[in-house]
mmCIF file of the C-alpha atoms, coordinates in Angstrom:
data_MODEL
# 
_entry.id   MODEL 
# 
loop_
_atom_site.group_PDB 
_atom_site.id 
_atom_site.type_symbol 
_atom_site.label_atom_id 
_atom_site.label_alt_id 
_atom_site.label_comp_id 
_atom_site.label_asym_id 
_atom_site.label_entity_id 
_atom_site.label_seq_id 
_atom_site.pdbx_PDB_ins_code 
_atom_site.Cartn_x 
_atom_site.Cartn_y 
_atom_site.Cartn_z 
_atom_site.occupancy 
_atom_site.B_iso_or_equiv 
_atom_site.pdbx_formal_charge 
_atom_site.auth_seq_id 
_atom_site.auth_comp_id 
_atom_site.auth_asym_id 
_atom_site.auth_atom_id 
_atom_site.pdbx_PDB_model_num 
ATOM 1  C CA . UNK A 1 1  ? 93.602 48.043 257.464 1.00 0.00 ? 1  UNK A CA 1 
ATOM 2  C CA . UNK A 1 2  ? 90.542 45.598 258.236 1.00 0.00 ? 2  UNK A CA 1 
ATOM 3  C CA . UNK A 1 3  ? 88.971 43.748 255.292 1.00 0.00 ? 3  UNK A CA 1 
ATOM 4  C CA . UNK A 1 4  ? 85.023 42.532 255.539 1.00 0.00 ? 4  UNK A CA 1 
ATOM 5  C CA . UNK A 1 5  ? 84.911 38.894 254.395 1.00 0.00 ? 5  UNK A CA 1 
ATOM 6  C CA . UNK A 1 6  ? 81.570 37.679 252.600 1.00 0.00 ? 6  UNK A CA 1 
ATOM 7  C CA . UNK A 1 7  ? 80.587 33.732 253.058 1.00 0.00 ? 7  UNK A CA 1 
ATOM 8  C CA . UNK A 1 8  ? 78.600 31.883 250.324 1.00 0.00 ? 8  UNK A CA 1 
ATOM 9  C CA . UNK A 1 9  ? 76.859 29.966 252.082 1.00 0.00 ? 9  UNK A CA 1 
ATOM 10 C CA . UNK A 1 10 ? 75.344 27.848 248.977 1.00 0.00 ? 10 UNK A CA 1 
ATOM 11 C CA . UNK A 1 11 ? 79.350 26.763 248.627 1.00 0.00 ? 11 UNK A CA 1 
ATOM 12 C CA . UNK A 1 12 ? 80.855 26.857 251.974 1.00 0.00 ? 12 UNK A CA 1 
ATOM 13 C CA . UNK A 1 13 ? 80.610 23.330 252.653 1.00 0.00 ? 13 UNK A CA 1 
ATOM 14 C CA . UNK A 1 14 ? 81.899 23.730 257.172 1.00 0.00 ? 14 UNK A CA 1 
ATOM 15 C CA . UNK A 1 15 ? 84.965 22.616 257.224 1.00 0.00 ? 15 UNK A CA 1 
ATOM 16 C CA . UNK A 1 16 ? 85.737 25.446 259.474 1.00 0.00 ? 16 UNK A CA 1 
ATOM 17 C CA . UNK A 1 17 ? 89.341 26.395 257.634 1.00 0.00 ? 17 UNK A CA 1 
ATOM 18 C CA . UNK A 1 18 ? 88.085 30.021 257.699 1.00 0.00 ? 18 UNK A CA 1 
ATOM 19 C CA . UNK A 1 19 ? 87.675 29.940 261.353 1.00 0.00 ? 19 UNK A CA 1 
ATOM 20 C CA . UNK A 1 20 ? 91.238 28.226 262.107 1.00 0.00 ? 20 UNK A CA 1 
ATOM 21 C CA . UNK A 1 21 ? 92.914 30.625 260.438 1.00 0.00 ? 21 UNK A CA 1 
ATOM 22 C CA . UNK A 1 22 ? 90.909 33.779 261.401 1.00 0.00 ? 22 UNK A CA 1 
ATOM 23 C CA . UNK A 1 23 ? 89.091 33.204 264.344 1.00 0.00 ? 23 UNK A CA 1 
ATOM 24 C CA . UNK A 1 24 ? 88.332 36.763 264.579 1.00 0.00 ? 24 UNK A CA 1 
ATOM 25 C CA . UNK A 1 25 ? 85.996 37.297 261.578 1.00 0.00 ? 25 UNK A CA 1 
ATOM 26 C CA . UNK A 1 26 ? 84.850 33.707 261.026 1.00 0.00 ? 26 UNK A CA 1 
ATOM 27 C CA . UNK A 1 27 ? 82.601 31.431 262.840 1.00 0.00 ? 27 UNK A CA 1 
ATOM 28 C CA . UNK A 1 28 ? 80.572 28.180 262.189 1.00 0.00 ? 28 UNK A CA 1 
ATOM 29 C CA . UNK A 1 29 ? 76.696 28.800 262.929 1.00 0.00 ? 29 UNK A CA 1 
ATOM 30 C CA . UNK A 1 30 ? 74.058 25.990 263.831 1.00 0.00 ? 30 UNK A CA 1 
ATOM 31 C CA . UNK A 1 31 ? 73.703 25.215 260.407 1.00 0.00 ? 31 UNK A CA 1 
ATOM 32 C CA . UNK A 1 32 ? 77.704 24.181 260.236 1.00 0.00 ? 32 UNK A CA 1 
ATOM 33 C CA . UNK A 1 33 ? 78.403 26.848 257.708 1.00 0.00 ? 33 UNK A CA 1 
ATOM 34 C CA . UNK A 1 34 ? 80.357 29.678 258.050 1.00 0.00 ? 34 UNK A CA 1 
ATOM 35 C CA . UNK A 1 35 ? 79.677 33.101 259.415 1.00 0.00 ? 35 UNK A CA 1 
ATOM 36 C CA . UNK A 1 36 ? 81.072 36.204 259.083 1.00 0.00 ? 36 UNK A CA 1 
ATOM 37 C CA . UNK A 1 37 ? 81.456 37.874 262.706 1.00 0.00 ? 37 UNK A CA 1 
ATOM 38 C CA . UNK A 1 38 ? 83.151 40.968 261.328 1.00 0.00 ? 38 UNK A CA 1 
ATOM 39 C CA . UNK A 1 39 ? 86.104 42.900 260.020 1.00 0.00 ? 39 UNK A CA 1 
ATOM 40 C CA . UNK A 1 40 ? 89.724 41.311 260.773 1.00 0.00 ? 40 UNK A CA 1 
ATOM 41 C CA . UNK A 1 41 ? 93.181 42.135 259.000 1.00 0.00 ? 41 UNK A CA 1 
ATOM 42 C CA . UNK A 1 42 ? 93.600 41.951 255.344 1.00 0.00 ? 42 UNK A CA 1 
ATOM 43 C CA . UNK A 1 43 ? 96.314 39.375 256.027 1.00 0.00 ? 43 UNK A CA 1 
ATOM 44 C CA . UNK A 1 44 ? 94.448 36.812 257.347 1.00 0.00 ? 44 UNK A CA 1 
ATOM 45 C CA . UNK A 1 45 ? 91.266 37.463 255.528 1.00 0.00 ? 45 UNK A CA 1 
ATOM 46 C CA . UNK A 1 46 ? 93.313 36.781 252.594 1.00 0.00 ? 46 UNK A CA 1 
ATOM 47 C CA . UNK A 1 47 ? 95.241 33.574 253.983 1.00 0.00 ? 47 UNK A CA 1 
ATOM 48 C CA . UNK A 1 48 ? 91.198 32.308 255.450 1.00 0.00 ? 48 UNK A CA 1 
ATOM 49 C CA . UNK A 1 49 ? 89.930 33.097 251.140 1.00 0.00 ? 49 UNK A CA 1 
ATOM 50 C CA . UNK A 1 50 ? 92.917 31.160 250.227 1.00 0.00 ? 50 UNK A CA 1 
ATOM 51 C CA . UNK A 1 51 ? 92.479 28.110 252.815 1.00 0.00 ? 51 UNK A CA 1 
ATOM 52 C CA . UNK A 1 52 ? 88.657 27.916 252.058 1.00 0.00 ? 52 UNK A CA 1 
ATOM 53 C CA . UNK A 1 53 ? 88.475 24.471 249.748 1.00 0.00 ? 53 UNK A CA 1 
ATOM 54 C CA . UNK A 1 54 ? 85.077 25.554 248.471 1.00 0.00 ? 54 UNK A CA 1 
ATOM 55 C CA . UNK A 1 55 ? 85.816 28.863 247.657 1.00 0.00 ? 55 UNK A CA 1 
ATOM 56 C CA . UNK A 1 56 ? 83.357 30.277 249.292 1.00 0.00 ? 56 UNK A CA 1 
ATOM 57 C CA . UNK A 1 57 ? 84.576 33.764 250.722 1.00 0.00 ? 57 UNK A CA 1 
ATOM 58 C CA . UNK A 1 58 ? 84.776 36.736 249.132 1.00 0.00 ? 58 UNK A CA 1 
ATOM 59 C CA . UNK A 1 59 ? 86.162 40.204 250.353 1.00 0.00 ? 59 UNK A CA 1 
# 
């Protein structure tokens, strides 16, 4: 099953975790914050909320 992530960007501070670990729903835009691209699997949506040292996704 796919999972839609949500990025705050007022917390996500770029360290681009989200997009390491799930390149497929995550990506860093101009600003250097991340971006939600779209849906991936629950799995790593989970493991990119867990890596995030802001805690700054949602899903």
């Amino acid at each position: 099953m796919a999972k839609k992530a949500v990025v705050n960007a007022d917390l996500c501070i770029g360290c681009g975790a989200c997009v390491a670990t799930c390149p497929d729903a995550f990506v860093l835009n101009d600003e250097g914050k991340a971006e939600v691209t779209g849906p991936a699997d629950d799995g790593a949506v989970e493991e990119a909320i867990a890596s995030c040292p802001a805690g700054a996704i949602e899903a």
